[in-house]
C-alpha positions in Angstrom: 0.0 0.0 0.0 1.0 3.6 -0.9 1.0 5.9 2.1 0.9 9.8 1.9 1.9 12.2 4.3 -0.1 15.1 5.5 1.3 19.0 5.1 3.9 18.5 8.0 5.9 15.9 5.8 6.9 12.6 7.0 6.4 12.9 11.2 7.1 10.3 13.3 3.3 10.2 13.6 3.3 9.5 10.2 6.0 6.8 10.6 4.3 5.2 13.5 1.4 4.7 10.8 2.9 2.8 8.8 4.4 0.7 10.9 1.0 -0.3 12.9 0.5 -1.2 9.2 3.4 -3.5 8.6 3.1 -5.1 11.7 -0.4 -6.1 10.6 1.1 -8.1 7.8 1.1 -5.2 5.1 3.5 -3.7 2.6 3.5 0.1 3.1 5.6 2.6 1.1 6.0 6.1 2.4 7.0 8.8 -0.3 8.5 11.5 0.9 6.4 14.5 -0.8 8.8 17.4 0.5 12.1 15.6 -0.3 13.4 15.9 3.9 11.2 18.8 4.8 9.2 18.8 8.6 6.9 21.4 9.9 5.9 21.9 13.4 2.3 23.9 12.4 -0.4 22.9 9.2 -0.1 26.6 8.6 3.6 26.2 7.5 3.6 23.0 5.9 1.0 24.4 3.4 2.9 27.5 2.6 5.6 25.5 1.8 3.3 23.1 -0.2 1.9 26.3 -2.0 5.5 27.2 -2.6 6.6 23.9 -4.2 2.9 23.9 -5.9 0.0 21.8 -5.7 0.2 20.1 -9.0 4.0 19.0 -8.1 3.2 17.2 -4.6 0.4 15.5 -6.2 3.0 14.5 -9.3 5.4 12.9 -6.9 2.6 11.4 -5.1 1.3 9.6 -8.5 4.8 9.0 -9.3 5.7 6.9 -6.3 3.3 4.7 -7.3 4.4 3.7 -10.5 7.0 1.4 -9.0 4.1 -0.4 -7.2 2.7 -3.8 -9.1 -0.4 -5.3 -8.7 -3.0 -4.1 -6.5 -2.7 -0.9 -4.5 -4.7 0.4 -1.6 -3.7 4.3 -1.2 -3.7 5.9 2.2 -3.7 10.0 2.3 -4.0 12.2 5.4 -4.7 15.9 4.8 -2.5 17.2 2.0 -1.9 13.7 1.0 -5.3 13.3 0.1 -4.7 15.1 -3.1 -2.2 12.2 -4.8 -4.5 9.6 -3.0 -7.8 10.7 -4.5 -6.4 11.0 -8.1 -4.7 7.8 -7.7 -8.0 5.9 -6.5 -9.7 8.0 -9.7 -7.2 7.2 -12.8 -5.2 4.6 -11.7 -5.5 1.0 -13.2 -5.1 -1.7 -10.1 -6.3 0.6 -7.3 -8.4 -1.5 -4.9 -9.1 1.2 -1.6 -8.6 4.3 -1.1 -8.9 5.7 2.4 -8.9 9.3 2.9 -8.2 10.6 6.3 -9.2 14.8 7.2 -9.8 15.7 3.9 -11.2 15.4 0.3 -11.6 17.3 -2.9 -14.7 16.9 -5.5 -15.0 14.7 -7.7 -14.2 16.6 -10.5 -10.9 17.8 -9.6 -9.8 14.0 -11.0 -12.3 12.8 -13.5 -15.9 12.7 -14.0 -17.0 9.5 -11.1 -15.1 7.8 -8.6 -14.5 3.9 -10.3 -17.1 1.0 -9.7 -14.1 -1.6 -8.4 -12.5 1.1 -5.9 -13.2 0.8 -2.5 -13.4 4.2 -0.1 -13.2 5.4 3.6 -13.1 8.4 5.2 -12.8 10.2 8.0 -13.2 14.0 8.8 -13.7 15.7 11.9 -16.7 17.4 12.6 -15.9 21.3 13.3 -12.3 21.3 11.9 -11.8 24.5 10.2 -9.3 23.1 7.6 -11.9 20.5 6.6 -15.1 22.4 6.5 -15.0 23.0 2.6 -14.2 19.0 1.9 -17.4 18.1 4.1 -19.9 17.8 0.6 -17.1 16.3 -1.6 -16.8 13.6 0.9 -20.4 12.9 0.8 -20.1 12.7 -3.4 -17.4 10.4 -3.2 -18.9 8.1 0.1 -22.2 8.1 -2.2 -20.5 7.2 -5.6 -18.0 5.2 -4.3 -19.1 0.7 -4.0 -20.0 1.2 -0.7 -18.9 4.1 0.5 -18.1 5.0 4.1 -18.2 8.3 6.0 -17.3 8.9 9.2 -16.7 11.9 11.3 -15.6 12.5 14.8 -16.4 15.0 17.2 -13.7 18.2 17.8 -12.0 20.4 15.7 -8.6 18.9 15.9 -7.5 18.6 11.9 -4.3 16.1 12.2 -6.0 14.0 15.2 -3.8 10.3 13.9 -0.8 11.7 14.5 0.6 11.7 17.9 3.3 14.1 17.0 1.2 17.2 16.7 -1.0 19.6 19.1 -3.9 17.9 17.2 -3.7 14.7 18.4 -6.9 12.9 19.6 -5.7 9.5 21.3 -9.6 8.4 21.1 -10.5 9.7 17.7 -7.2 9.0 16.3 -7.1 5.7 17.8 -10.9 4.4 16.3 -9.5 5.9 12.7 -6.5 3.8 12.6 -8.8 0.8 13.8 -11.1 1.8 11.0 -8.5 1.9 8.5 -6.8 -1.3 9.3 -10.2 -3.2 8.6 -10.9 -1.2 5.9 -7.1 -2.3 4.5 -7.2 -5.9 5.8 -11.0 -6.4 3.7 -9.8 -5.0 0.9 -6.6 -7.0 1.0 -8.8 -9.8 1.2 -11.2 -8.7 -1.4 -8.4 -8.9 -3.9 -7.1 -11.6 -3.1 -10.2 -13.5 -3.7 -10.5 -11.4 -7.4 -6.5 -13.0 -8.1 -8.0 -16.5 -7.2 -11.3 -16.8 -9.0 
């Protein structure tokens, strides 16, 4: 699986993600968007995303995949969401997608979200720098194979990752129990489409 980081660049939160992941029996890969960068505030990492562009963190997001055979279940948190989503959208082999405090129309990829792609996401409720993805998250849970939407009471935004002032040990913690059903299904799920 393909895991992207969220507009602090690769935390130790982030780290400790991934390998929750791996020691649940999964492959993860963990691009490095901001080639060594770290940021202590959401504020900074997305002026220094706005400064390397949009377009180009999503770029090396989709490009780290390409390296990837077979299936692929993408994982994005906040900024991350952005390579996530368009890989889960265009890319051929994408299984599940699960996009964690954020989410852009549908639009901004393609014209639908694909009939074979699994989604999950999670927003919380009052966070400010979510507020705006609330209705695309609702397309995408609605178009998506069973879809699922959940939010979380607060207004922390980065609430998975221990690392930060956002931190919620008991929303955070139900998320990353979430998520590693949602992975170990869809792991499952193909496996059964590679046998039949």
């Amino acid at each position: 699986m393909l895991l992207l980081h969220h507009a602090l660049g690769v935390t130790s939160g982030i780290e400790a993600i991934a390998d929750e992941l791996r020691s649940a029996g999964h492959q993860v890969t963990v691009p490095d968007l901001y080639n060594g960068a770290t940021f202590d505030t959401v504020e900074a990492g997305v002026a220094h995303a706005e400064q390397v562009g949009f377009d180009t963190i999503i770029d090396r997001g989709v490009a780290a995949a390409e390296g990837l055979d077979g299936e692929l279940v993408v994982i994005g948190f906040s900024l991350g969401v952005l390579p996530a989503q368009k890989l889960a959208q265009t890319r051929p082999g994408v299984i599940g997608a699960v996009l964690c405090h954020g989410a852009v129309p549908l639009s901004m990829f393609g014209e639908g979200w694909p009939d074979k792609v699994a989604v999950q996401i999670h927003l919380v409720e009052a966070d400010p720098f979510a507020e705006e993805d609330l209705e695309a998250a609702h397309q995408i849970a609605g178009a998506a194979p069973g879809g699922e939407l959940f939010l979380y009471p607060g207004s922390g935004h980065l609430v998975t990752d221990y690392s930060t002032a956002d931190y919620d040990p008991a929303s955070g913690r139900q998320i990353i129990e979430r998520l590693l059903t949602f992975v170990a299904a869809a792991a499952g799920a193909g496996l059964l489409a590679l046998n039949s």
